[in-house]
N, C-alpha and C positions, 0 to 999 in steps of 0.2 A: 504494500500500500504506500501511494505518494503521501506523507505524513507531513515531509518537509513544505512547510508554505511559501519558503522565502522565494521560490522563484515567481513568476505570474505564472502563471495555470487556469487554465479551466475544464471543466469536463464537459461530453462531447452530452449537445441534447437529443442528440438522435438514438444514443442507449437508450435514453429513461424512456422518450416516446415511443420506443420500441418494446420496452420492458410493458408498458400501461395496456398497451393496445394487445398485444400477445396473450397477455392475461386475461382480456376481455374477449380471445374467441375468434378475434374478430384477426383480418391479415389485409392491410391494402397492398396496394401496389405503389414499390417506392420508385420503380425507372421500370420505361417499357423497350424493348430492342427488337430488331428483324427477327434475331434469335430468341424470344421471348419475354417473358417481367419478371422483376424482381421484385418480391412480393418484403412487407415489414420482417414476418415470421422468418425468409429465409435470411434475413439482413440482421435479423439477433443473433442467430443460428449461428452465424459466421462473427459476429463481431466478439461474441462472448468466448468463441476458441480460443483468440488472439491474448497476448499480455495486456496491449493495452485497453481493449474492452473491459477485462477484468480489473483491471485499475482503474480506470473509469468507473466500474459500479462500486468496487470499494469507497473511492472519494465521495459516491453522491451518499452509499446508505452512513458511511459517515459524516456528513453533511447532513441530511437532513436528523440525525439526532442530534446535533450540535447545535442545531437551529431551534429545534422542539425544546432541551433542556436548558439553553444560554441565549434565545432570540433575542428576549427582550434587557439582556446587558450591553449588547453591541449597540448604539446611536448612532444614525445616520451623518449626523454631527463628527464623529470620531472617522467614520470613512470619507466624507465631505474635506475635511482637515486633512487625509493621507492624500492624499489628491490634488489638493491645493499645494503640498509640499511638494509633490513630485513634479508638479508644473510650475513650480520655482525653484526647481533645479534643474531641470532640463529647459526651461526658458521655447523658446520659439523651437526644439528640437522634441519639445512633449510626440506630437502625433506621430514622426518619424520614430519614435521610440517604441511607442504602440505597435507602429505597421510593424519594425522588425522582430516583435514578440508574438506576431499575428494575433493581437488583440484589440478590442474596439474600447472604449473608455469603460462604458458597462460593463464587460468581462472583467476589465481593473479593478473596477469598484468590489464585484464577486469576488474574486480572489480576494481582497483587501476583508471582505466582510466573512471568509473564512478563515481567514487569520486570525483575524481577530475573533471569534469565535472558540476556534481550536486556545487561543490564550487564555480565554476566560475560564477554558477546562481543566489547566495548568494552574491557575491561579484554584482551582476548585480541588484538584484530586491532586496535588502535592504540598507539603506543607512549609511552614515557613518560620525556622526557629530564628529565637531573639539572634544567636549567634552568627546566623545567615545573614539577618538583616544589618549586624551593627559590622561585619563583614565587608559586606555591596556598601553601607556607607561613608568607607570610607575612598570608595571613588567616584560619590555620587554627588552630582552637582546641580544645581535647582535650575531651570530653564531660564536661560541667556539671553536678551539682543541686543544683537550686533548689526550694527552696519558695516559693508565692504566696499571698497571700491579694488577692482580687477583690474588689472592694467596685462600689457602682453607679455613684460619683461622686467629685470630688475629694476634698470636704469631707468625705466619708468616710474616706478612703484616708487625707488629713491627719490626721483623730483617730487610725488607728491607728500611724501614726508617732509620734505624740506620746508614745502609751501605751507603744509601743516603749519611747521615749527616756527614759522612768519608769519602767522597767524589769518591762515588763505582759509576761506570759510570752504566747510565741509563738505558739505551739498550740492555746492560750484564747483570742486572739486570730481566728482563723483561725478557728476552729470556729463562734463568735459572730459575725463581720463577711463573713468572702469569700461570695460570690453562685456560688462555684463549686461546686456539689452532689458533685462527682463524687472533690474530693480534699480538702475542709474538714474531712471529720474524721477525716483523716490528718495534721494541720498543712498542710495545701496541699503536700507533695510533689508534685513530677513526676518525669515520666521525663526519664531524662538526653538532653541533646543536646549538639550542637557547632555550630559556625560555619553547617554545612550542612543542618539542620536546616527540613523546611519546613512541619513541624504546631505549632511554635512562632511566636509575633507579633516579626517584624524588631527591633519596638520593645524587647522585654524582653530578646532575646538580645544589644541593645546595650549597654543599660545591667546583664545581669547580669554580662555580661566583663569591666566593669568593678571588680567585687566583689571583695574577699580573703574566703576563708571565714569564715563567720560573720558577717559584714559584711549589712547591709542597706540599699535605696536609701532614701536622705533627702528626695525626694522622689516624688509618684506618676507611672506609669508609663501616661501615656495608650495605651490598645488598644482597639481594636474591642468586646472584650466590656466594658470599664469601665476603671475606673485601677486600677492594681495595685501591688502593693509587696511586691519582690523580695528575699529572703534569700538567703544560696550557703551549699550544705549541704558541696559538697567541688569545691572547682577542682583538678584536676590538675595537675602540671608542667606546661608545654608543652614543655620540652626542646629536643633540636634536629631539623631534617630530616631528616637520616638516619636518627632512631631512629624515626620516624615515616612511614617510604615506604609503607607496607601503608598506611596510610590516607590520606593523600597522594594515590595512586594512584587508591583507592576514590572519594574529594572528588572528582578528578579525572575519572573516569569517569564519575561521576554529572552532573555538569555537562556532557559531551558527549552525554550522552540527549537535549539538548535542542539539540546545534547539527545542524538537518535533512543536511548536507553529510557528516559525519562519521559520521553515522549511514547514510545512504546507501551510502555505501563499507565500510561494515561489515556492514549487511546482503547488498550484494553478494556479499562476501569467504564468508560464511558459507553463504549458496547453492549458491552453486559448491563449495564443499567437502562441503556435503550429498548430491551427487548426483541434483539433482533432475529428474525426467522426468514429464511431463504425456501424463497418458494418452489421455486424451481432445481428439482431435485440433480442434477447433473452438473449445480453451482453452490452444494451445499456445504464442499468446503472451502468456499472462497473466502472465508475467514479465519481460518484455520490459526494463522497464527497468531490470533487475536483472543476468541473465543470460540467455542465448540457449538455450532448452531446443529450439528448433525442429526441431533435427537430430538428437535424441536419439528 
């Protein structure tokens, strides 16, 4: 089973509408040829032989109990937000990004809205000792913003610290020098993140942590997209653990999406309490290494 959500994904609707219709009796016809049709019935037939038909129904019957037991914790809002981040990071290259994932914005959102889902199961079925949390806090940092301005090259990036340093206004700055089309003439605002943050460059969230507000970095900020140079528009307290277990927790759980073991046993956990029964007796142990549906 694809368990791992961090790539984009989605599963194919022509399973499920194949699975619905099949059950019901009933067989259209999915393509007609010189050579004859190809009816729904014999289009399951065939896809459910395959690896990935069967991976395909894995993800949805886990999906739709991830949805039945955690629907109403995922917010539209929370997917809305992933969204808006990744289109301000990709800037004018968002759709090209899509087309080469062969996904449409909707599939994004799905993907996005079974991740988060499958998290909320993590945050459900594994637990979370004080020692874990005072652990994660101690590299855990409250949500940042910064403004940047991207320039192509050092010697770039060098002039506008200098201009900085002579007291050239910020904004004017940014709007005239960053290569970033998408928030230059906002002053280079971003969206806010923290420590765990993974549509931000490792590089800038090191050196922006560094910052007291209104502070900017005194030298540039090699990245991938160019050098950069970091302002902090408002650092937050960090206060102490306790005040911060709800997110802690969240840091926490998110970081378990990627250990395959913990996820394993949480998907398990989650199976079994869905009550799942395989109808279709020649697919009865397609979850086998999950739960024993055979006797069901």
């Amino acid at each position: 089973m694809n368990i791992n959500k961090k790539k984009w994904a989605v599963g194919a609707a022509g399973v499920l509408m194949s699975l619905s219709l099949v059950a019901c009796g009933q067989s259209k016809t999915v393509a007609t040829t010189e050579g004859g049709k190809i009816t729904e019935e014999q289009y399951y037939n065939k896809m459910k032989e395959t690896q990935q038909g069967k991976q395909e129904l894995q993800q949805m019957i886990l999906n739709k109990v991830l949805e039945n037991k955690y629907g109403d914790k995922v917010k539209k809002s929370e997917i809305d937000n992933q969204i808006k981040q990744y289109k301000s990071q990709y800037g004018s290259q968002f759709s090209a990004m899509l087309q080469q994932q062969g996904m449409t914005e909707d599939q994004l959102k799905e993907s996005i809205k079974d991740n988060l889902l499958l998290k909320q199961a993590v945050l459900d079925k594994t637990s979370f000792a004080d020692k874990d949390l005072k652990k994660q806090f101690k590299s855990y940092e409250p949500k940042v913003t910064v403004a940047t301005i991207t320039t192509k090259d050092e010697d770039s990036a060098n002039n506008v610290i200098s201009e900085l340093d002579n007291g050239g206004d910020w904004n004017k700055l940014a709007k005239e020098n960053s290569t970033d089309s998408s928030t230059k003439n906002k002053g280079g605002k971003q969206e806010p993140f923290d420590n765990t943050s993974t549509s931000v460059d490792s590089s800038v969230k090191k050196e922006a942590f560094k910052l007291k507000k209104g502070d900017y970095t005194t030298e540039p900020v090699k990245t991938d997209s160019g050098y950069v140079v970091i302002k902090m528009l408002n650092y937050p307290d960090k206060g102490t653990w306790k005040e911060h277990k709800s997110e802690l927790k969240e840091q926490l759980a998110t970081s378990r999406l990627n250990d395959s073991s913990t996820l394993h046993d949480v998907v398990s956990k989650v199976l079994k309490d869905g009550d799942v029964q395989i109808k279709d007796s020649s697919m009865k142990n397609i979850l086998s290494g999950y739960i024993d549906t055979s006797k069901k």
